[in-house]
N, C-alpha and C positions, 0 to 999 in steps of 0.2 A: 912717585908714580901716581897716576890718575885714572882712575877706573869708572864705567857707566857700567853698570850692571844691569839687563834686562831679565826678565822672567820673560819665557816665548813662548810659545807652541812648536815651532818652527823656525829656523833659520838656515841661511846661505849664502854665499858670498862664492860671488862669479865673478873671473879675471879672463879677459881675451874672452870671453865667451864658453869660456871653460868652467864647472863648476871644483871649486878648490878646497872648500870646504860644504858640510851642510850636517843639521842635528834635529832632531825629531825634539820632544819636551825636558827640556833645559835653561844652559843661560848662552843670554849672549853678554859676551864682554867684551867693550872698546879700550885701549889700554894705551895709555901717555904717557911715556918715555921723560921725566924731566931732567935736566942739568944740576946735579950734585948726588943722584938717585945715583943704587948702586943695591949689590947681590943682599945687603940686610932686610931690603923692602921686600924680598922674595918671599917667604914662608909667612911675616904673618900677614901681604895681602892676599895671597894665595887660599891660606888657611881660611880667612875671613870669607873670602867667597865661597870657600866648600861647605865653610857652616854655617853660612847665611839662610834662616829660618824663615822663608818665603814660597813656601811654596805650602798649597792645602789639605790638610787633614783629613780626616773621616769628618769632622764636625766643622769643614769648611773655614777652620781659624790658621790660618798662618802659622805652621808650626815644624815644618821638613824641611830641607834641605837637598839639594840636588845631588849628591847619597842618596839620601833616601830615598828619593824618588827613582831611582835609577836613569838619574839626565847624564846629557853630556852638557860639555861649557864650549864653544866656539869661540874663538878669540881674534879679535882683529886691532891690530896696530891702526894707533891714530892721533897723529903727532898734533893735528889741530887743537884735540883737549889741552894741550898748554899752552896756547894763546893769550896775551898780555895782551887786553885794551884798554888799558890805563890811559894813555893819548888817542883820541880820537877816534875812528870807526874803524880802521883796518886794522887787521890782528899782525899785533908782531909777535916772531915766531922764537924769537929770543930764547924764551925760557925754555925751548925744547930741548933734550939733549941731541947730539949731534947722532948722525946717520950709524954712525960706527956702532958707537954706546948702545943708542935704544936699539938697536938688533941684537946684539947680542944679550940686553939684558930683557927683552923681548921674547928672541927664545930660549933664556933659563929662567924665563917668568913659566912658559911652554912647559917645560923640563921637571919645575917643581908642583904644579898642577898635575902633573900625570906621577911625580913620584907622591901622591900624598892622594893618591888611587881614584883620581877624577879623570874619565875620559873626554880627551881635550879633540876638538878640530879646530881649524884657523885658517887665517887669510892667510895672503902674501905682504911679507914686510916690505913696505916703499910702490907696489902695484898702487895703479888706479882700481881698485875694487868698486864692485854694483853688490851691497848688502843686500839684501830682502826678509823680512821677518814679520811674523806675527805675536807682535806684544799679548802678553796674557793677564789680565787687568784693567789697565796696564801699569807694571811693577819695572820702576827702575830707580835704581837707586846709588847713590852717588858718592865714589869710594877714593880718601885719598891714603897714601901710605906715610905721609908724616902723622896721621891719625890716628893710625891702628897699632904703629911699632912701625920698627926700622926705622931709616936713615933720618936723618932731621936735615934738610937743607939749609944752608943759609946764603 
């Protein structure tokens, strides 16, 4: 799995004109579903993002966590981050796992964010979503999960 990790101010993600999710100071996360990816990536990139030490201190250094800060994390599926343009200028979408897969391991990506006491909002899996945010920073940062623990793809 492939993760964009933003630090925001704000975030939200409107579908049909409806707003489907939205978070006051937090993260936003974009989250890529890949082909061989599977439920072992769950806990430590989950984990990774809950204790990711980006957020500021009394002494303005980098040092809290969205715990501690009392954020929430927005999550939004986003099959593009595993785009192969190895040939030429169009993305081929190859490496992405198929519709089926990435939903469901999508939302037990959801599932273990909220059991590991982070409150989650999200898009809609497979919508045309309209993001909107205010980067804080701006802090993003770029997560994979053959990196951190779980699955090894080959």
């Amino acid at each position: 799995m492939k993760a964009v990790v933003q630090r925001v101010r704000d975030a939200r993600v409107v579908v049909d004109g409806s707003v489907v999710g939205a978070i006051e100071h937090g993260l936003l996360v974009y989250l890529g579903v890949e082909k061989g990816d599977d439920e072992s990536s769950l806990e430590p990139l989950a984990g990774k993002i809950r204790r990711l030490r980006i957020f500021s201190d009394a002494n303005e250094k980098m040092n809290l966590s969205v715990q501690d800060i009392g954020g929430k994390v927005l999550v939004v599926s986003q099959f593009t981050l595993c785009a192969d343009l190895h040939k030429g200028n169009r993305p081929s979408w190859d490496p992405a796992a198929p519709p089926d897969v990435a939903e469901r391991l999508y939302e037990a990506f959801l599932d273990e964010l909220r059991r590991q006491g982070v409150p989650v909002e999200h898009g809609t899996f497979g919508a045309h979503m309209h993001v909107t945010y205010e980067n804080d920073g701006p802090v993003t940062i770029l997560l994979d999960s053959s990196t951190i623990g779980g699955s090894v793809k080959h």
